[in-house]
C-alpha positions in Angstrom: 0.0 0.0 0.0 1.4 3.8 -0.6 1.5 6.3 1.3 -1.1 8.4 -0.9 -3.5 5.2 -0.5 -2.6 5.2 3.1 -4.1 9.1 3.5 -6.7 8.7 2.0 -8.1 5.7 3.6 -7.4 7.1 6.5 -9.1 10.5 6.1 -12.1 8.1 4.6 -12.0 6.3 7.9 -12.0 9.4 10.1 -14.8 10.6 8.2 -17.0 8.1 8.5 -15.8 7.2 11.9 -17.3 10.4 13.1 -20.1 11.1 11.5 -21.3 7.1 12.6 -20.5 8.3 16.2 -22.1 11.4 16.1 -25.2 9.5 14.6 -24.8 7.2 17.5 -24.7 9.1 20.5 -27.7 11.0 18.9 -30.1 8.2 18.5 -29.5 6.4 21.8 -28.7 9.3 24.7 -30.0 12.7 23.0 -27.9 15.6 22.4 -28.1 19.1 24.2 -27.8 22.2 21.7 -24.1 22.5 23.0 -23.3 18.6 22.0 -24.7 19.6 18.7 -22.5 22.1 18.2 -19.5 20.0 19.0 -20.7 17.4 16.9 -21.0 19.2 13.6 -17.9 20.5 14.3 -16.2 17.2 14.7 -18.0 16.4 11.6 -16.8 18.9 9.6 -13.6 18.9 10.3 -13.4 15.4 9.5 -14.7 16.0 6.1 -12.3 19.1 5.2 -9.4 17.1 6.6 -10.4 14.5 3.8 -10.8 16.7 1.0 -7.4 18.5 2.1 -5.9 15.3 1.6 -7.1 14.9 -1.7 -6.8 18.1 -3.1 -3.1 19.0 -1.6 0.0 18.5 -4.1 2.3 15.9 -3.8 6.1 17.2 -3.2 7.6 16.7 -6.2 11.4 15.9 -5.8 14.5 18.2 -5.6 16.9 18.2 -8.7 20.4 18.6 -7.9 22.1 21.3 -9.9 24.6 20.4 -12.5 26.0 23.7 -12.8 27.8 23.6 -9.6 30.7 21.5 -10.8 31.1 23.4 -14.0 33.5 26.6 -13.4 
């Protein structure tokens, strides 16, 4: 597996790891207005970190100079 594939299946995972918990704890104990907040924003945050990971560039690899050796 690469490291790329590795990102994104983790940032997949985190997203729909929250968003299942948050569903969770909402159905079975009830959320005051102040969990709600906190939830969306775990939510959210989830899902940019995913698309950040997809949309970010790869580091593309240093050259070395070949002009250095040339006086």
């Amino acid at each position: 597996m690469t490291r790329e594939k590795a990102e994104k299946l983790g940032s997949l995972f985190l997203a729909v790891f929250s968003t299942g918990l948050v569903v969770q704890f909402a159905t079975t104990t009830g959320l005051a207005p102040q969990q709600w907040f906190g939830a969306a924003v775990a939510v959210l945050g989830s899902l940019s970190m995913a698309v950040v990971v997809r949309v970010w560039p790869q580091p593309q690899p240093v050259l070395a100079r070949s002009d250095r050796n040339e006086r």
